[in-house]
C-alpha positions as a LaTeX table, in Angstrom:
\begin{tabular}{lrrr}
\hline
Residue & $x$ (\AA) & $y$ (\AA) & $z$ (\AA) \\
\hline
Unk1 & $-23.26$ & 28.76 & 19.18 \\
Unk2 & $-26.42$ & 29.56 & 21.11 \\
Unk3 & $-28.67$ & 27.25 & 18.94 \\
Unk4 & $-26.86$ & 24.16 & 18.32 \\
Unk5 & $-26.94$ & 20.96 & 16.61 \\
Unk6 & $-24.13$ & 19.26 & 18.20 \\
Unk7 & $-24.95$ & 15.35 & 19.16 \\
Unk8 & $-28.32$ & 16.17 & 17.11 \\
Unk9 & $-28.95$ & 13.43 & 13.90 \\
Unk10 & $-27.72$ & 14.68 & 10.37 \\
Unk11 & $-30.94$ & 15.31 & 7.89 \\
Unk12 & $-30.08$ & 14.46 & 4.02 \\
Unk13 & $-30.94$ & 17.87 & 3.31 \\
Unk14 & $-28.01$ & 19.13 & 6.05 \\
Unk15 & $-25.65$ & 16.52 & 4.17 \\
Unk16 & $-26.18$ & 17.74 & 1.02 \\
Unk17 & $-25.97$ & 21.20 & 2.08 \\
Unk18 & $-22.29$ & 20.04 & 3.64 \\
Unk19 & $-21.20$ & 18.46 & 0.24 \\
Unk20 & $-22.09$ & 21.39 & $-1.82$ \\
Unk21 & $-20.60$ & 24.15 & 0.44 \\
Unk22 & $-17.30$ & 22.10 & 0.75 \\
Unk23 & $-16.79$ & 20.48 & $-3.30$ \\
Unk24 & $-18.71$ & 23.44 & $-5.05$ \\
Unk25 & $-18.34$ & 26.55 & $-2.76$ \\
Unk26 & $-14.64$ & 25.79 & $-1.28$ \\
Unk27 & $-15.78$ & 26.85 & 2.35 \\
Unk28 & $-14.06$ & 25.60 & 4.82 \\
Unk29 & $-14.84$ & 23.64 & 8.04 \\
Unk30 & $-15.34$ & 26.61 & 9.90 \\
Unk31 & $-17.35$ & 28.55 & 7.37 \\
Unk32 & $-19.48$ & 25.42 & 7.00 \\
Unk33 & $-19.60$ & 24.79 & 11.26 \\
Unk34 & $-21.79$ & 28.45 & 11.81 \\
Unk35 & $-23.88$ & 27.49 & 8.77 \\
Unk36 & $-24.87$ & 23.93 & 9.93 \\
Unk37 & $-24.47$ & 24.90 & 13.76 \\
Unk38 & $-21.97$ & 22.22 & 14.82 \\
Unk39 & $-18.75$ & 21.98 & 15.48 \\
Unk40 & $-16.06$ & 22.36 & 13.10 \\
Unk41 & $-14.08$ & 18.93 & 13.54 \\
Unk42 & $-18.04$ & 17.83 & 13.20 \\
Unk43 & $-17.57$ & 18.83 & 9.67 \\
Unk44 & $-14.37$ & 17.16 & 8.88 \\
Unk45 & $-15.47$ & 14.43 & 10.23 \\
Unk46 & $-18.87$ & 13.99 & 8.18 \\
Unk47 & $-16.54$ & 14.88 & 5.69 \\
Unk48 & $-14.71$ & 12.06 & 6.41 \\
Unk49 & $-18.06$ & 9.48 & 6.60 \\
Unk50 & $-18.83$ & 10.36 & 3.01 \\
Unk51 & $-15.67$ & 9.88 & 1.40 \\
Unk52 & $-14.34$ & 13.59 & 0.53 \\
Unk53 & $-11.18$ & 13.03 & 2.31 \\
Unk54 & $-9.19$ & 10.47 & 4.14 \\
Unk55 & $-9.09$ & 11.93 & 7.84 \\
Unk56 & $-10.11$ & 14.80 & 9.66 \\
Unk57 & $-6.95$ & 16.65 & 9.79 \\
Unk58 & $-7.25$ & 16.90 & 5.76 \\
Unk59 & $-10.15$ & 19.11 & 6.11 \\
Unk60 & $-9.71$ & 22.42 & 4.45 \\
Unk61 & $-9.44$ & 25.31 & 7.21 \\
Unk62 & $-8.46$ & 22.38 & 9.96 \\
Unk63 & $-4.98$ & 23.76 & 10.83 \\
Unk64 & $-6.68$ & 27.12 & 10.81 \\
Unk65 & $-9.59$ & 25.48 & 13.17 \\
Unk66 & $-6.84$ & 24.39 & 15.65 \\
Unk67 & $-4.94$ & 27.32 & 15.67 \\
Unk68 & $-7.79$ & 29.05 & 16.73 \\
Unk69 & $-9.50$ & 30.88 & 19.92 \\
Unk70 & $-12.53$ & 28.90 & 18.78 \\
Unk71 & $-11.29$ & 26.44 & 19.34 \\
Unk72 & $-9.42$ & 26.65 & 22.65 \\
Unk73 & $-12.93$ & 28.08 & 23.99 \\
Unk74 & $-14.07$ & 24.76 & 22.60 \\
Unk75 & $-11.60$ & 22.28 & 24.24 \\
Unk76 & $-12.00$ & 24.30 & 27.85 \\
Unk77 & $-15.81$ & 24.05 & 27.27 \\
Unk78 & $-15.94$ & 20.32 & 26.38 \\
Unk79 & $-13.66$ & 19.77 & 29.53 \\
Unk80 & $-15.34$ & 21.68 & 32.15 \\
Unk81 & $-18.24$ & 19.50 & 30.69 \\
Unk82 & $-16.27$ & 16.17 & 31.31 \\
Unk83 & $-15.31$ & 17.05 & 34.95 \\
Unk84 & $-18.95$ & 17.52 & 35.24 \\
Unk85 & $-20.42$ & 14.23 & 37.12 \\
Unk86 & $-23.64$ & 12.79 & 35.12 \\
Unk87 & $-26.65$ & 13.28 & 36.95 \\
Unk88 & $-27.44$ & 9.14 & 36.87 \\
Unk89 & $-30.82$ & 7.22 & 38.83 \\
Unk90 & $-31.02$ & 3.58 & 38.40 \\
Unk91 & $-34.03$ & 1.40 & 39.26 \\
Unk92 & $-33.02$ & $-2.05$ & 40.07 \\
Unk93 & $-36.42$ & $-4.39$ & 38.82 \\
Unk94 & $-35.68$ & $-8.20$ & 39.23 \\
Unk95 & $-32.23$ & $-8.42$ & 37.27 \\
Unk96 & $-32.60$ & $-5.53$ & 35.45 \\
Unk97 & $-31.55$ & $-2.19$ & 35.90 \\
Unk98 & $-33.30$ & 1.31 & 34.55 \\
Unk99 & $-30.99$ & 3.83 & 34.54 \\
Unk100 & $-32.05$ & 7.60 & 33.50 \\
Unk101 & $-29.82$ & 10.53 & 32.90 \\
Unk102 & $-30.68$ & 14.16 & 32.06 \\
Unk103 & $-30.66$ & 14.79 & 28.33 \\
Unk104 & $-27.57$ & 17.22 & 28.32 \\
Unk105 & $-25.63$ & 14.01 & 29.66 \\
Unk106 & $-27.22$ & 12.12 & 27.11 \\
Unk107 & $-26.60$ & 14.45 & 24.21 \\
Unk108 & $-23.02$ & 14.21 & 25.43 \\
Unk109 & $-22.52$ & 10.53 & 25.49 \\
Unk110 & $-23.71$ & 9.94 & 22.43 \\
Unk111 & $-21.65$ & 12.95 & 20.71 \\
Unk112 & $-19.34$ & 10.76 & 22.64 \\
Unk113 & $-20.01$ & 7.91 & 20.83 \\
Unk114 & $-20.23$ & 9.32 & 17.15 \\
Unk115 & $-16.78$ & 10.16 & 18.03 \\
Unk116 & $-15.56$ & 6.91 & 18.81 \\
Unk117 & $-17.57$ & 5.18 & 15.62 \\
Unk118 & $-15.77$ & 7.44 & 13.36 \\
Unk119 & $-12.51$ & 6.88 & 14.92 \\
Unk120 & $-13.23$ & 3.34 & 14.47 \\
Unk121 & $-14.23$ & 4.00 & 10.64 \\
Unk122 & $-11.20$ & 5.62 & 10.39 \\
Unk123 & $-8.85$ & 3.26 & 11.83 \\
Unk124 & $-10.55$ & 0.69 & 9.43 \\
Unk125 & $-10.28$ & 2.64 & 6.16 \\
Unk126 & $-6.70$ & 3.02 & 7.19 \\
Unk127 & $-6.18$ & $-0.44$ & 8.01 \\
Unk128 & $-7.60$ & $-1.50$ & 4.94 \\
Unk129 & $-5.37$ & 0.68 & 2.85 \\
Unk130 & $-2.07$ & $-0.77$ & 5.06 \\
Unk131 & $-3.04$ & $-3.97$ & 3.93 \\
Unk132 & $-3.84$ & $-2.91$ & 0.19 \\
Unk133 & $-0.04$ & $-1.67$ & 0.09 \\
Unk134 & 1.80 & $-4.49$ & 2.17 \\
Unk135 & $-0.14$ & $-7.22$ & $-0.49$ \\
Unk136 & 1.48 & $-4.76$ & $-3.54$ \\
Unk137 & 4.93 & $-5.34$ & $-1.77$ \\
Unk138 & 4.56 & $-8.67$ & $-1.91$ \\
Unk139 & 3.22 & $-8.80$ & $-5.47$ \\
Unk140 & 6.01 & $-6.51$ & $-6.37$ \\
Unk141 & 8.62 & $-8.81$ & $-4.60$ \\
Unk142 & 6.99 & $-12.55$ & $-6.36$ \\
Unk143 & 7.20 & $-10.42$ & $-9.66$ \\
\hline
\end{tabular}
């Protein structure tokens, strides 16, 4: 993926592209990763954001994703990246502190923290439908 939108902001025209490709076309996440340049799990999990399925791992062409060289080249480059010490200055002024890191670094920690926001999303819409089900039990039960 030599010219890549990973950690880059999604357009509206790039999520309706995604929508149509998945619900109209049937592509998968992997088809749909070298269209939009990003990653495939990127995919499921924008996937996920608007709605079209429950979790990631629903994704059509996920298994196949993880089964994948593709994606073992992907894991071993994302972790080599990891062990990879951010290049970090900070300027102390008064109680303040200005820190600066290359952009690479950057583009990584916030790819870092999409992740974790949609995890969180995630564990919410789950939580959410735990609860829905445990209050049925107990209407079911009272009944």
């Amino acid at each position: 993926m030599e010219d890549t939108k990973i950690g880059k902001k999604w357009t509206q025209e790039e999520d309706d592209q995604l929508l149509r490709l998945y619900n109209e076309e049937k592509l998968d996440i992997i088809e749909i990763a070298k269209q939009h340049s990003r990653l495939p799990r990127a995919i499921a999990v924008r996937l996920v954001k608007h709605e079209v399925i429950s979790n990631e791992f629903e994704a059509n062409g996920y298994s196949n994703y993880k089964n994948s060289e593709y994606y073992k080249e992907t894991m071993e480059q994302k972790n080599s990246i990891k062990k990879e010490k951010p290049t970090i200055k900070k300027i102390q002024e008064d109680n303040n502190y200005l820190i600066t890191i290359n952009r690479n670094d950057y583009l990584r920690l916030q790819d870092d923290i999409n992740e974790m926001k949609q995890n969180i999303f995630t564990l919410n819409t789950n939580m959410k439908e735990i609860i829905t089900m445990i209050k049925s039990i107990y209407e079911f039960e009272d009944a």
